[in-house]
VMD Tcl script that draws the C-alpha trace (Angstrom):
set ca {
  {51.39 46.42 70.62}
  {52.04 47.59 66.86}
  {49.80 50.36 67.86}
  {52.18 51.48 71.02}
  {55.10 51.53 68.22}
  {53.39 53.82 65.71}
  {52.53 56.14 68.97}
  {56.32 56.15 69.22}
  {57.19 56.35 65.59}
  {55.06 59.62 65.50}
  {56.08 60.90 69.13}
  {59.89 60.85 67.40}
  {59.39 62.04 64.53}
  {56.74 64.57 64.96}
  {59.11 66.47 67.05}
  {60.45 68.04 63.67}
  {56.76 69.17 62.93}
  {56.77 71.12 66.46}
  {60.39 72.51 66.53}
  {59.67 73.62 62.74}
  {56.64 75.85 64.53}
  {58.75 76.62 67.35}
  {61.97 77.43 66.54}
  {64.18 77.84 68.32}
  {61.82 78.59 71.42}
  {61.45 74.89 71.96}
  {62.63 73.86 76.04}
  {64.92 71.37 76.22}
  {62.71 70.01 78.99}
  {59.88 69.80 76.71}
  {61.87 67.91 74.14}
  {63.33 65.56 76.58}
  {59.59 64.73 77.37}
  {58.46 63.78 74.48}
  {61.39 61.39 73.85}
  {60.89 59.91 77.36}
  {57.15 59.12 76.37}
  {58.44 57.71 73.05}
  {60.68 55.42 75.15}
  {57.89 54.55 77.79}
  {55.51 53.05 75.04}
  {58.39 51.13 73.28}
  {59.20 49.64 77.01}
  {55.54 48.83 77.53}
  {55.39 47.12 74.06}
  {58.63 45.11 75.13}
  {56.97 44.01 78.53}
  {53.85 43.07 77.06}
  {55.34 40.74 74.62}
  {57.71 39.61 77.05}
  {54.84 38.37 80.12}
  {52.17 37.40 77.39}
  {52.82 33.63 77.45}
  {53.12 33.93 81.79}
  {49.12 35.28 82.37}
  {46.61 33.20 81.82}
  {43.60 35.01 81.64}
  {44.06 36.87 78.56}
  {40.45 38.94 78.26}
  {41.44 40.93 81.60}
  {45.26 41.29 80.08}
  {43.94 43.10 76.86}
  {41.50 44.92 78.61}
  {44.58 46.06 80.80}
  {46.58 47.02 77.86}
  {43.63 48.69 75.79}
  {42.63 50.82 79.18}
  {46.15 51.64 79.40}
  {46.75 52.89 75.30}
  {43.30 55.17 75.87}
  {45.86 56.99 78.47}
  {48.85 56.81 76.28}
  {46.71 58.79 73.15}
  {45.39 60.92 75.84}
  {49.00 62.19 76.70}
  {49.73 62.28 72.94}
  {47.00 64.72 72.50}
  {48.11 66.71 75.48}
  {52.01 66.45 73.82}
  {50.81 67.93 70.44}
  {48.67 70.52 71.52}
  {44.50 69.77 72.45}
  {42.48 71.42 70.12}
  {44.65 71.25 66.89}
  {45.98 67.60 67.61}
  {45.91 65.16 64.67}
  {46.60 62.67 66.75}
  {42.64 62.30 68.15}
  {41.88 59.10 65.82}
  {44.19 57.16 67.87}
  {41.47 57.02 69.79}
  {39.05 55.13 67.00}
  {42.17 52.76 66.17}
  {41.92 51.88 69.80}
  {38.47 51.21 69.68}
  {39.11 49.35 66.66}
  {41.32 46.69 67.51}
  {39.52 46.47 71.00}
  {36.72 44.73 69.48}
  {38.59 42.18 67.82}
  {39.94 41.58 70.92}
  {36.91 41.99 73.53}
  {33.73 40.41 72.76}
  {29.93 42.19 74.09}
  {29.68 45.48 74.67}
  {32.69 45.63 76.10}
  {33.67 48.00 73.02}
  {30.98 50.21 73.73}
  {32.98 50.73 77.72}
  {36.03 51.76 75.58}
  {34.22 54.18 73.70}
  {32.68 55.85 76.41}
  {36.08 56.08 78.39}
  {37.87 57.44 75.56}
  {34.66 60.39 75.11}
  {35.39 60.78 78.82}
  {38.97 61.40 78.72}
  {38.37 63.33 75.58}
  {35.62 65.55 76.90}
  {37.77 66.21 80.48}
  {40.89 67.09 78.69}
  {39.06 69.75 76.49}
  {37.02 71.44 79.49}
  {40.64 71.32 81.38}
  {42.45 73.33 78.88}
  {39.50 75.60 77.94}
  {39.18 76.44 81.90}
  {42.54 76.83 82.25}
  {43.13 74.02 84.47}
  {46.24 72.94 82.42}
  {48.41 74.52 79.91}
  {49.81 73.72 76.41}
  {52.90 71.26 76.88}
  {54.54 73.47 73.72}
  {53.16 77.30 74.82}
  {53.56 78.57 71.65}
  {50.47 76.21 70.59}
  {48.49 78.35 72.36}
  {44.71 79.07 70.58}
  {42.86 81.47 72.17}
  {40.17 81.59 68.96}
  {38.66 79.07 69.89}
  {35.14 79.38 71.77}
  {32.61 77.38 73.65}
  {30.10 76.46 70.63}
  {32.98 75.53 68.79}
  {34.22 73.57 71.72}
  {31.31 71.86 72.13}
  {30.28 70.96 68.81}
  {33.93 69.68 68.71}
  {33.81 67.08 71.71}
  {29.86 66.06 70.48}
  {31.31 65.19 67.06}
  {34.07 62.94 68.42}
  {31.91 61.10 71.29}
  {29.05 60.33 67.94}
  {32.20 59.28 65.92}
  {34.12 57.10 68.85}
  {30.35 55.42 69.39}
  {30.08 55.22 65.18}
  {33.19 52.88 65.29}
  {32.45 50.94 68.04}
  {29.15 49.96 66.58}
  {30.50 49.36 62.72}
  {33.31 47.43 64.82}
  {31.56 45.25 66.61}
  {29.01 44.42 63.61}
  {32.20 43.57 61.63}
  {33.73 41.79 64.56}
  {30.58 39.43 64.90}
  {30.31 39.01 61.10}
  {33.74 37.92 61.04}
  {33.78 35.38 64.00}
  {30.83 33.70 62.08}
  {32.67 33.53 58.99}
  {35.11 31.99 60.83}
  {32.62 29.15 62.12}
  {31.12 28.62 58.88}
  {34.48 27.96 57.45}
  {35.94 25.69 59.94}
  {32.74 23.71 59.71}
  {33.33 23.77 55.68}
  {36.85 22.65 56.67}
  {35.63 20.22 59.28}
  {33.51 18.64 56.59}
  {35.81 18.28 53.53}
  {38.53 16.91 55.59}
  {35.75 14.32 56.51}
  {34.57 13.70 52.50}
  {38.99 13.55 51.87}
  {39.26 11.04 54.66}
  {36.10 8.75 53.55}
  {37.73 9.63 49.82}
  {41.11 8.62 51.30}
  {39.56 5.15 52.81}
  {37.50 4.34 49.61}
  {40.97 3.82 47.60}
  {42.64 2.11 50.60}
  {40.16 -0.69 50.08}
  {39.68 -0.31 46.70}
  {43.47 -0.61 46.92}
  {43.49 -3.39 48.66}
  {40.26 -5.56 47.12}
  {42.75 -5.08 43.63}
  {45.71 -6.77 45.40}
  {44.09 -9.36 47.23}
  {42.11 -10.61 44.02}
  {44.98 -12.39 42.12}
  {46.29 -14.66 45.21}
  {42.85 -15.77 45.77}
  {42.03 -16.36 42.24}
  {45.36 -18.37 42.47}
  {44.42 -20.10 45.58}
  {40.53 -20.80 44.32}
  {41.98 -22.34 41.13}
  {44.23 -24.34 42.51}
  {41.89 -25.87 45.57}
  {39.51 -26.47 42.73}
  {42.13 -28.71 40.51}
  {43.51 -30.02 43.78}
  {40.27 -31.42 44.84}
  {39.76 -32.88 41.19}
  {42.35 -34.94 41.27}
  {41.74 -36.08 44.50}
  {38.52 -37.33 43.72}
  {39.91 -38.53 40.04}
  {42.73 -40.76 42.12}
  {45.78 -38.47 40.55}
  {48.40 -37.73 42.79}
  {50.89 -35.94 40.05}
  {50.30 -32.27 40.65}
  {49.64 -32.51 44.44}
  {52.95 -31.22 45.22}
  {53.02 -28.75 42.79}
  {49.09 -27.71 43.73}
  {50.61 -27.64 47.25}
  {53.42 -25.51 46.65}
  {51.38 -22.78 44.75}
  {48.23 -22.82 47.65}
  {51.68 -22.26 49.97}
  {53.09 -19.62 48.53}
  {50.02 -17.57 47.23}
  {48.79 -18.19 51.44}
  {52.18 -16.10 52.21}
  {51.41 -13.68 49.95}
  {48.08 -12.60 51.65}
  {49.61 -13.27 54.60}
  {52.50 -10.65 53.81}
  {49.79 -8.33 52.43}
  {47.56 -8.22 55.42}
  {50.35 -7.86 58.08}
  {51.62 -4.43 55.80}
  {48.29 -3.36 55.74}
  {47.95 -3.37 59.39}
  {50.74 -2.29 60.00}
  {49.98 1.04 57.80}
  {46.65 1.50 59.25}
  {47.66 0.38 63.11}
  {51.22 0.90 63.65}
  {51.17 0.15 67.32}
  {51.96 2.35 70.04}
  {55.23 4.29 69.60}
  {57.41 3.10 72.35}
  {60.32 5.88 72.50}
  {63.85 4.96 73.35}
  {67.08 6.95 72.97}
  {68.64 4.44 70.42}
  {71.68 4.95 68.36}
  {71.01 4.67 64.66}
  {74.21 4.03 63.45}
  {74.24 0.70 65.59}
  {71.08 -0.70 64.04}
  {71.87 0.10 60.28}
  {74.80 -2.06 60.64}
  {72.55 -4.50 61.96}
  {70.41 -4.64 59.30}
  {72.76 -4.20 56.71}
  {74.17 -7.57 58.33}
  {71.30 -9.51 57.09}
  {70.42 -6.95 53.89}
  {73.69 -8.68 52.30}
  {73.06 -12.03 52.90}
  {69.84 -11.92 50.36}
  {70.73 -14.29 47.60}
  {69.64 -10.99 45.91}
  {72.46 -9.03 47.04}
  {75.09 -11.07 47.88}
  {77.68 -10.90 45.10}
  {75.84 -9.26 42.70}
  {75.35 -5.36 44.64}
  {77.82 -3.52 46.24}
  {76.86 -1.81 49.13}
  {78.41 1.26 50.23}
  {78.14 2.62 53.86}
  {79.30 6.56 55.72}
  {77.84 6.16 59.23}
  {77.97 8.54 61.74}
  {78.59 6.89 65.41}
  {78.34 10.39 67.59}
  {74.04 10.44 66.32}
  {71.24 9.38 68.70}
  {67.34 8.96 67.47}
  {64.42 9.17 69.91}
  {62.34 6.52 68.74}
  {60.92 2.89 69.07}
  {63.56 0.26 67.69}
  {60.92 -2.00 65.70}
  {59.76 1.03 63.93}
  {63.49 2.43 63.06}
  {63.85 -0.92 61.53}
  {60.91 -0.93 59.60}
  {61.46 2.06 58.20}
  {65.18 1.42 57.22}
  {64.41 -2.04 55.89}
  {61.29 -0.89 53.71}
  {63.75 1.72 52.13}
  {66.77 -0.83 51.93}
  {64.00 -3.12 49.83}
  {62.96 -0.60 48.03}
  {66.48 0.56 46.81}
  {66.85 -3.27 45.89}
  {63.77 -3.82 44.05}
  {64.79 -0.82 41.39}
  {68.67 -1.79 41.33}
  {70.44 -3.50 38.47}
  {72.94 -6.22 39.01}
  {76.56 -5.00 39.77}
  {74.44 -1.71 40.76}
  {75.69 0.43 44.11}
  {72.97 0.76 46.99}
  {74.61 3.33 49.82}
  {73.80 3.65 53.19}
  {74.52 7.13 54.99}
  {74.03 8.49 58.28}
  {75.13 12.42 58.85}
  {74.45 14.19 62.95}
  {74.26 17.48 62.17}
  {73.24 20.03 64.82}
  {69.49 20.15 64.74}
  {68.92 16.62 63.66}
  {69.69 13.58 61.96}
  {69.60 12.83 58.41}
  {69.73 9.39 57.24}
  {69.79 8.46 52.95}
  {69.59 5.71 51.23}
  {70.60 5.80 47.38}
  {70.00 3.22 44.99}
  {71.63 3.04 41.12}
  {68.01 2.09 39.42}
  {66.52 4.44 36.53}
  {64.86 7.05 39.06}
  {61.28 8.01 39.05}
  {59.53 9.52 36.07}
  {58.21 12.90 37.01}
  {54.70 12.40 36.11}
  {54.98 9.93 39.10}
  {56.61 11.54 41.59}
  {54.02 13.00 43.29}
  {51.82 9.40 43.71}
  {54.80 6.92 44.49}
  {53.53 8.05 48.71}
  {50.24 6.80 47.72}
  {49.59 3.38 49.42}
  {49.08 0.60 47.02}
  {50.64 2.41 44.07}
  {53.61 0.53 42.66}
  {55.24 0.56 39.31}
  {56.77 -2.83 40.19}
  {54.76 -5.90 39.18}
  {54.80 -7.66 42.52}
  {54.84 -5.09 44.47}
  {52.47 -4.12 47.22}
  {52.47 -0.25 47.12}
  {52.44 -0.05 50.88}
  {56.00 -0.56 51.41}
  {57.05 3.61 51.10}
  {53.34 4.21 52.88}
  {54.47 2.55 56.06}
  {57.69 4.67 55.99}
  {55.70 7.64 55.61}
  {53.33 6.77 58.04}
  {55.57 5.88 60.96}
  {58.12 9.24 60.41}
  {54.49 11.26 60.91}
  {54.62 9.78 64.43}
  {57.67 10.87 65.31}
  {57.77 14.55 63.69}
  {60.29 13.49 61.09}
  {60.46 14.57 57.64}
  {60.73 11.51 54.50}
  {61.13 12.23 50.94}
  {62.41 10.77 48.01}
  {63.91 12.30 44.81}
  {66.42 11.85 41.83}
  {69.98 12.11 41.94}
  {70.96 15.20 40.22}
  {73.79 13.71 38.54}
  {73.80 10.55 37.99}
  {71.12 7.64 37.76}
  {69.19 6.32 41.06}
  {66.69 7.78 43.95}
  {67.85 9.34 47.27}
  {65.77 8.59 50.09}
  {66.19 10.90 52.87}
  {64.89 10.75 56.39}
  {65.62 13.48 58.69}
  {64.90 13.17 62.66}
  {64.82 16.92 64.69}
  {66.79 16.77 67.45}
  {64.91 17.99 70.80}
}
mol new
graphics top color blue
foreach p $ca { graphics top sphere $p radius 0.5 }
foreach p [lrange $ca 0 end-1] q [lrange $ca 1 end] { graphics top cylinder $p $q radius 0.2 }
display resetview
């Protein structure tokens, strides 16, 4: 198609180059025809782009369209005079780009039907079958050797390219293997990379409850046996509370590696924030001690399943928490704009060092010392379900993070 535009290009503008040789002498009729073949390529170029999606079998399409350029250069020729046309390595850039295109020796057919076309038009205008389109090209010098040693030279140079083609094409496709298998296998060494820190990850987070919980069994079971009932309860209470802990930290885990099946529903965002932000201020945390600071948008609706919205907005709502100071400001916002949805959250906390900004995605990382690290790796990994776009960064000028989430509308 680029090719058909260039045919134009030089159609249009190589009219100057034959009205300089022509003068005035030039027929209008003549000039109207090149312009008219200028304007048949740029149509052809137009429908071709426009029907490409609609056929399905592509190989016969191409071969279609290359048959048909061989034509269009062959008419170019004929436009700009036969023998002294520079237009004749049209031909090789058709030959070219036809075996990127068409695998085999299906190049090698192209070749031999532009020599063919070629090799007729000569012997037609040398005969006198057809005249010069501009008759003031006229070359009556030239002579049958000549002629002949012409046409021989382009049919060995159309076959030349075909060949080198080809050889490049193949060498090329291979590359092409080899490097998807290369890519192929270091996504595979990332992913085995990527699951070695998960679980290193996660042996590192696990080891301090159980420690707790083996330590504490141990002097619970020691007083048992020594008759002392003092520290039971408090024994109790720590076995308790370090069980949740594990607990907490295996259901996050799963829930990063298996979210679930994503059940979609048309759900209105705005609704459930409110929701959440019911319960959000009823955390001994918040209540009285944060202000938080809403701008909703009612007129938004988000295409996905409810228990994952909710995740994500809570793990973000907790995370703005965990980094905000008392009498801090954590605000809630919720924007429809015309291509999607963009929901931030905005907490008043010290913001994220630089040198950290790029790992904070990075599940089990945490610069908090209770903290999981899986909380802003769920988020992440539940808005890749749903072709939404999660970041976090500073707040240019003040103090605090901005979380935004943005959902593309359909």
């Amino acid at each position: 198609m680029f090719c058909r535009l260039i045919f134009s290009l030089f159609v249009i503008t190589g009219f100057y180059f034959f009205y300089a040789r022509g003068s005035q002498e030039v027929l209008s009729i003549q000039v109207v025809g090149l312009y008219l073949f200028a304007a048949v390529i740029i149509f052809l170029t137009l429908f071709y782009s426009f029907i490409f999606n609609l056929i399905k079998n592509k190989i016969v399409f191409s071969v279609i369209q290359i048959v048909t350029d061989t034509f269009l250069v062959t008419f170019l020729i004929y436009f700009t005079g036969v023998y002294s046309s520079v237009f004749q390595f049209f031909y090789l850039v058709v030959i070219l780009y036809s075996s990127s295109l068409l695998s085999g020796t299906r190049p090698f057919w192209i070749a031999s039907l532009v020599s063919l076309q070629y090799g007729l038009l000569v012997n037609l205008k040398y005969y006198g079958f057809i005249n010069d389109f501009f008759y003031f090209l006229n070359d009556s010098t030239v002579t049958a050797s000549g002629l002949f040693f012409q046409v021989f030279i382009f049919i060995i140079s159309s076959f030349a390219v075909a060949w080198l083609a080809s050889l490049l094409t193949v060498q090329l496709r291979k590359a092409k293997k080899d490097l998807k298998k290369m890519d192929d296998y270091v996504k595979r060494v990332e992913r085995l990379a990527y699951a070695g820190e998960i679980s290193a990850g996660f042996a590192h987070e696990i080891k301090n409850p159980m420690a707790s919980l083996r330590g504490s069994i141990q002097l619970l079971l020691s007083d048992i046996e020594n008759g002392r009932n003092d520290d039971v309860k408090k024994l109790g209470g720590i076995i308790q509370r370090e069980s949740l802990r594990l607990d907490n930290l295996v259901q996050n885990f799963l829930y990063f590696a298996r979210p679930g099946d994503a059940k979609k529903k048309k759900i209105n965002p705005a609704s459930e924030i409110r929701e959440l932000l019911k319960i959000f201020k009823e955390d001994k945390k918040v209540k009285n001690k944060i202000e938080v600071v809403t701008k909703l948008d009612d007129n938004s609706v988000v295409e996905i399943d409810p228990d994952h919205f909710k995740q994500i907005i809570w793990n973000l709502l907790i995370n703005a928490l965990e980094v905000t100071p008392e009498n801090g400001r954590i605000f809630a916002g919720l924007y429809s704009k015309r291509f999607y949805t963009e929901i931030v959250i905005e907490d008043s906390g010290e913001g994220i060092p630089e040198n950290i900004l790029t790992k904070i995605y990075d599940p089990f990382f945490s610069t908090k010392k209770k903290g999981s690290g899986l909380g802003l790796s769920i988020v992440v990994r539940l808005t890749e379900l749903y072709n939404a776009r999660f970041h976090l960064e500073n707040k240019r000028y003040e103090k605090g993070v901005r979380a935004v989430l943005v959902f593309y509308k359909n």
